[in-house]
C-alpha positions in Angstrom: -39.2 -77.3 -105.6 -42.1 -74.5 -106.6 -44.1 -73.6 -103.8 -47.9 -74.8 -103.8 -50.3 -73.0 -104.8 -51.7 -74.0 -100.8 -48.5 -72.3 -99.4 -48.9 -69.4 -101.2 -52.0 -69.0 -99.8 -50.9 -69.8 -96.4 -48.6 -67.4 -96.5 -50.9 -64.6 -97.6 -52.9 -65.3 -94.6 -51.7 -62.9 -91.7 -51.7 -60.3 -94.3 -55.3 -61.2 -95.4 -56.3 -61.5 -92.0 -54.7 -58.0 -90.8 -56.5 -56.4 -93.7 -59.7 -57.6 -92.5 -59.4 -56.6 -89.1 -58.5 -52.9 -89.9 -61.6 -52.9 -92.4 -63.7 -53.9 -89.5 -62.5 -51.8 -86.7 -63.1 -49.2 -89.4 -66.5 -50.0 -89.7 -67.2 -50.5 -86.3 -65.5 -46.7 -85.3 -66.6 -44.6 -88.1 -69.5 -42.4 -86.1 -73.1 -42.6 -87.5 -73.9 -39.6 -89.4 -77.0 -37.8 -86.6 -78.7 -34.7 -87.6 -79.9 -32.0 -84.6 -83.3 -31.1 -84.1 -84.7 -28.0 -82.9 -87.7 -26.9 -81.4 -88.8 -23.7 -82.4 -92.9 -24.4 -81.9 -94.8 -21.3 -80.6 -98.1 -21.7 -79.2 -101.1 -21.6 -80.4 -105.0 -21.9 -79.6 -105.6 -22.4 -83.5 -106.1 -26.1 -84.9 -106.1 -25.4 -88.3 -102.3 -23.3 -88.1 -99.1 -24.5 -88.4 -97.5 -23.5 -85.2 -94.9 -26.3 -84.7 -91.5 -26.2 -86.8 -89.2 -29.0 -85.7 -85.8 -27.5 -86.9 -83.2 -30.2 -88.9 -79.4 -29.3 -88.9 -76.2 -31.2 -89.9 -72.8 -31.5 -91.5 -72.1 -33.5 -94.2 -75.2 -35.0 -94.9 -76.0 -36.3 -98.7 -78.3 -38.7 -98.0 -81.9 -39.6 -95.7 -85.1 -41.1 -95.8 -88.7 -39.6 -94.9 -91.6 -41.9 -94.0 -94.8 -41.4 -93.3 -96.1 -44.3 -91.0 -99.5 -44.9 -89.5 -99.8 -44.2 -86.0 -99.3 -46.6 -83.3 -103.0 -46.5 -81.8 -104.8 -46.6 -85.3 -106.2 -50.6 -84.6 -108.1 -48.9 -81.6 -109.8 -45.8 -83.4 -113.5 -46.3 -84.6 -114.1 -43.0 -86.0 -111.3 -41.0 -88.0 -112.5 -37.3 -87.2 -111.1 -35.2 -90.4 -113.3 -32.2 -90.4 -111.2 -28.6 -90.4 -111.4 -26.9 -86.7 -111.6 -23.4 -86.5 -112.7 -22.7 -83.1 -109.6 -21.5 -82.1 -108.8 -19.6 -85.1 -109.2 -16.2 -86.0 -109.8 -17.1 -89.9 -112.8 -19.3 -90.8 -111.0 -21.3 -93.3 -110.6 -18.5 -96.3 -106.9 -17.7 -96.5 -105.3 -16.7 -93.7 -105.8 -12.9 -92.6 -101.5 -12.5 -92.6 -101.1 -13.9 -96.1 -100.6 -12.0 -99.5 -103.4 -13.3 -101.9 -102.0 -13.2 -105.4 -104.3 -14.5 -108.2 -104.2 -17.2 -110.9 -106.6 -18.6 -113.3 -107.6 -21.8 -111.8 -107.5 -24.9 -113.6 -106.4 -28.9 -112.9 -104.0 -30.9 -115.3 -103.5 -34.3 -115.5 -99.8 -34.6 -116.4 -99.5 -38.3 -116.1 -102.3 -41.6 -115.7 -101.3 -45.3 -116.4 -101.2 -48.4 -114.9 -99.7 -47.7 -112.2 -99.3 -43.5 -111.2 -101.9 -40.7 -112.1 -100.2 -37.0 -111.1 -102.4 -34.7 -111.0 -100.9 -30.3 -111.1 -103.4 -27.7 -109.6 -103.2 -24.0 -110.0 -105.3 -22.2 -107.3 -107.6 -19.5 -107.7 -105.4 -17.5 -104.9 -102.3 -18.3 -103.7 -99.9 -16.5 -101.0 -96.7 -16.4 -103.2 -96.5 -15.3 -106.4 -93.6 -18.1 -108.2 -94.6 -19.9 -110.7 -92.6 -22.8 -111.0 -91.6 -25.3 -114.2 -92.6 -28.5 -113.9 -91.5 -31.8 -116.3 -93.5 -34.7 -115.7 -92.3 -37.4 -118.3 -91.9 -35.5 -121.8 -94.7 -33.0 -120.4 -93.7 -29.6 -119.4 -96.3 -26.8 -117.1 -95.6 -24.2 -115.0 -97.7 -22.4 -112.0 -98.8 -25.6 -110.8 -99.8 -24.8 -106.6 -99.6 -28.3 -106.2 -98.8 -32.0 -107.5 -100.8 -34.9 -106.2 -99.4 -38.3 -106.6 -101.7 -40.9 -106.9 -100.7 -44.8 -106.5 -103.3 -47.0 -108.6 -104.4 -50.1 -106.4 -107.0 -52.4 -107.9 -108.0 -49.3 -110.4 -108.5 -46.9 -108.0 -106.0 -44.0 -108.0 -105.2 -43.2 -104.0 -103.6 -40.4 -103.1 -100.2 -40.8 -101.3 -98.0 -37.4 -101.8 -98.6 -33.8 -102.1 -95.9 -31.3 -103.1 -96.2 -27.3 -103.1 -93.6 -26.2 -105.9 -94.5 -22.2 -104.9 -93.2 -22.6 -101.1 -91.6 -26.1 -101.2 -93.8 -28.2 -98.9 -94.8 -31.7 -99.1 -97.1 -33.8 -97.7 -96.9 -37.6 -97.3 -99.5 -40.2 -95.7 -99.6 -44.4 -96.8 -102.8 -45.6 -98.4 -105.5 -45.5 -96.0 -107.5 -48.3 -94.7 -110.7 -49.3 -96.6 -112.6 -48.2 -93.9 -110.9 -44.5 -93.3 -111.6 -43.5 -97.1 -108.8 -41.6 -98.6 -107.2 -40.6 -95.5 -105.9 -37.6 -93.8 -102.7 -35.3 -94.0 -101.5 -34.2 -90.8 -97.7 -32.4 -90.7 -96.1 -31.5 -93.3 -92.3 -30.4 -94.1 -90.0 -28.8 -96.5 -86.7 -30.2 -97.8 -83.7 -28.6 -99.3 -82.5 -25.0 -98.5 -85.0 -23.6 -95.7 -85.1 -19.8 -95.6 -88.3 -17.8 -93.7 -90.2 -15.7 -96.1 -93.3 -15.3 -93.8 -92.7 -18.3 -92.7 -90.3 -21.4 -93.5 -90.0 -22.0 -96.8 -87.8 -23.6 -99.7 -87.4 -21.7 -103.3 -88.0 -24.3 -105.9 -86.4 -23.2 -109.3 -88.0 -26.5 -111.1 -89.0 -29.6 -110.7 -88.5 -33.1 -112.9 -90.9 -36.4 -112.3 -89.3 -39.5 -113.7 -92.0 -41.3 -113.8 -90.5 -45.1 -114.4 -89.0 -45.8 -111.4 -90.8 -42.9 -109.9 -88.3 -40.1 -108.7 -89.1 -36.5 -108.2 -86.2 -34.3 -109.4 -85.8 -30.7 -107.3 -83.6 -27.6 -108.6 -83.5 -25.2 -105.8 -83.0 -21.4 -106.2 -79.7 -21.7 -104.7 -78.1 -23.8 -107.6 -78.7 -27.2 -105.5 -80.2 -30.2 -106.2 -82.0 -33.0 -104.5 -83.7 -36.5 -105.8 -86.5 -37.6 -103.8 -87.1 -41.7 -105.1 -90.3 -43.1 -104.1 -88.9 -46.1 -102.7 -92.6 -47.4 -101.1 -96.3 -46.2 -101.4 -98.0 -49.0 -98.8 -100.9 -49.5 -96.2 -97.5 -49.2 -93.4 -96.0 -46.1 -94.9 -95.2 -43.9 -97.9 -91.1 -43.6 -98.1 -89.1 -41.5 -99.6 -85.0 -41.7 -100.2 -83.5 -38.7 -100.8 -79.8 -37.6 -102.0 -78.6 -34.1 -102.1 -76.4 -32.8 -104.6 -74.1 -31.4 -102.1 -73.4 -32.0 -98.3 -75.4 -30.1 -95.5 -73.8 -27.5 -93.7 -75.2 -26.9 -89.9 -73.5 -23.4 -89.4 -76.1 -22.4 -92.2 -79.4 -23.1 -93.1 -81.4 -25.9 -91.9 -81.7 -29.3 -94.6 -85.7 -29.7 -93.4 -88.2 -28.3 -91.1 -91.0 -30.7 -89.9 -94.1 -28.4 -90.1 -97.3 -29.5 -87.8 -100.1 -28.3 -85.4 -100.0 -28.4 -81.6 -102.7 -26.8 -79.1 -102.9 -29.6 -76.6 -101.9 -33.5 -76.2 -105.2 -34.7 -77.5 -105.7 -31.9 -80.2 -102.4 -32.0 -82.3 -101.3 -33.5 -85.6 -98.2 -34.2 -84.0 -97.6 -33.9 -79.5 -94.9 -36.2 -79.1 -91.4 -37.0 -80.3 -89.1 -40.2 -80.5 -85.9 -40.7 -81.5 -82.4 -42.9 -81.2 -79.2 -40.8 -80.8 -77.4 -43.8 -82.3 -78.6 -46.8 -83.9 -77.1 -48.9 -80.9 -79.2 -46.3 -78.3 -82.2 -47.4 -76.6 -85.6 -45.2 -78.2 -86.2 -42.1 -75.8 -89.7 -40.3 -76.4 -90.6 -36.9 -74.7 -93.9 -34.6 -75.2 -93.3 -32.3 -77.9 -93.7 -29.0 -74.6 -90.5 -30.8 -73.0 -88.0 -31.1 -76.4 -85.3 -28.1 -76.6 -82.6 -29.4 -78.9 -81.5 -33.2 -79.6 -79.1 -35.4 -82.0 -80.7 -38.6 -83.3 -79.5 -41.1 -86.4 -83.6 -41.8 -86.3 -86.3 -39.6 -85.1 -90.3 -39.9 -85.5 -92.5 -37.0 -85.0 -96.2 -38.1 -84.1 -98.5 -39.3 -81.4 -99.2 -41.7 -79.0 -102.6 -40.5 -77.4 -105.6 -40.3 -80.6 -106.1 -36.5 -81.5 -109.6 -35.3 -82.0 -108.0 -34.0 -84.6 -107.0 -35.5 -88.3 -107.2 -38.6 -86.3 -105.6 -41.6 -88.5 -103.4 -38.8 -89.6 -99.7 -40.5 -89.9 -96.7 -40.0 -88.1 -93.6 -38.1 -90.1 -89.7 -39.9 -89.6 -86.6 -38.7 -90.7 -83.2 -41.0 -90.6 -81.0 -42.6 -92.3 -78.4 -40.1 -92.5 -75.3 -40.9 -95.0 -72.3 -39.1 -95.9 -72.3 -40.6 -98.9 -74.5 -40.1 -102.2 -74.5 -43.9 -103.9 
């Protein structure tokens, strides 16, 4: 008699079943992709200088995300204090007295405005490095552009969410502010891609390419790289970014980012604490920013915990989400 089509099936299913269980012991044993973090802050008595770097390594890495999130106290500040502090300093908030001041002619573009986005390219009157980078927006090409704004368009009103440097590779990200901060402060900023120290931490940009529909910020780096930054979410909890690198991050060479911030004390920083998982099963550990050396984490979120007097509602900075794998 022919067999059933049941009995087939019945006999399949120890082989189905084995197949199963080595795809899920798989799963369950392949170790989360964690990136090391350095600490190579030096201190400072200067609120207005960038004195921390937070150091990212790894192997293998193709893909992460990088949010910035509101701060955990920002329900209990009244007043958001913003103004530039240069007590400390020994610059009054000219350019700083170490920098190189290379001229431009100064001007403001708008590269794209619609419904939804305006981006906006600046060209300073000085600026400390000379590159002037190519920049596509849409069908629109510029060059020597010192920075791109990114504006999201809520109810009509253009807010701005992200801020990219295409001369020295630096971004800044912050979510749309509430009604009653204004438009918000930046507090740290960081670089992504190929970090190298030219004065300080920086990463050569050879041109960049804004897809504006879904919007997706295209970086060619000096080095023959490539990384995509999608803006994945512009909100009143965060502005995120996923990012995929064209080729996998090597930790015996350069870093893949540097979170760049300000730190004099606890209560006057723009970022004095950090938290992080070394796992996504590990419990959350959080030390002062003083106390980190070196650490491994799948997550880890750079900010504060105590209001600064300083860029108060300014948001905290996270990196995870490491992958192996660029889908």
């Amino acid at each position: 008699m022919p067999v059933s089509t049941a009995a087939r099936l019945a006999s399949r299913a120890p082989a189905a079943a084995f197949l199963a269980l080595l795809l899920t012991t798989g799963a369950t044993s392949a170790a989360p992709v964690a990136a090391t973090v350095e600490n190579a802050t030096t201190p400072t008595a200067c609120a207005e200088e960038d004195n921390v770097s937070m150091v990212l390594r790894g192997d293998g890495i193709r893909r992460l995300r990088i949010e910035a999130l509101q701060p955990s106290y920002l329900g209990t500040i009244g007043n958001d204090v913003t103004a530039p502090d240069f007590s400390g300093c020994n610059f009054d908030g000219g350019a700083h007295p170490t920098d190189p001041a290379h001229r431009f002619k100064q001007r403001t573009v708008v590269l794209l405005d619609n419904a939804q986005w305006r981006i906006v390219g600046m060209t300073l009157p000085t600026f400390w490095r000379p590159a002037r980078v190519p920049v596509q927006v849409g069908a629109r090409h510029d060059r020597g552009f010192h920075l791109l704004q990114v504006f999201k368009k809520e109810n009509g009103k253009a807010l701005e969410a992200i801020v990219l440097y295409p001369s020295d590779g630096y971004w800044r990200l912050k979510p749309l502010p509430e009604a009653r901060f204004g438009d918000g402060v930046y507090g740290s900023s960081f670089l992504l891609g190929p970090v190298v120290q030219a004065g300080r931490p920086v990463v050569n940009i050879a041109s960049i390419r804004v897809v504006p529909k879904p919007l997706a910020i295209h970086l060619r780096f000096a080095d023959g790289g490539s990384a995509v930054a999608r803006v994945t979410e512009i909100s009143r909890t965060r502005t995120a970014l996923d990012v995929t690198l064209s080729k996998p991050t090597a930790s015996a060479k350069q870093p893949f980012a540097v979170l760049r911030s300000m730190y004099v004390t606890r209560d006057n920083a723009d970022m004095s604490e950090v938290r992080w998982q070394a796992s996504p099963q590990a419990a959350e550990q959080a030390l002062p920013l003083p106390e980190v050396k070196t650490l491994n984490a799948t997550q880890v979120r750079f900010g504060r915990t105590l209001p600064s007097k300083h860029n108060t509602s300014a948001p905290d900075i996270a990196f995870g989400g490491f992958d192996d794998e660029a889908r």
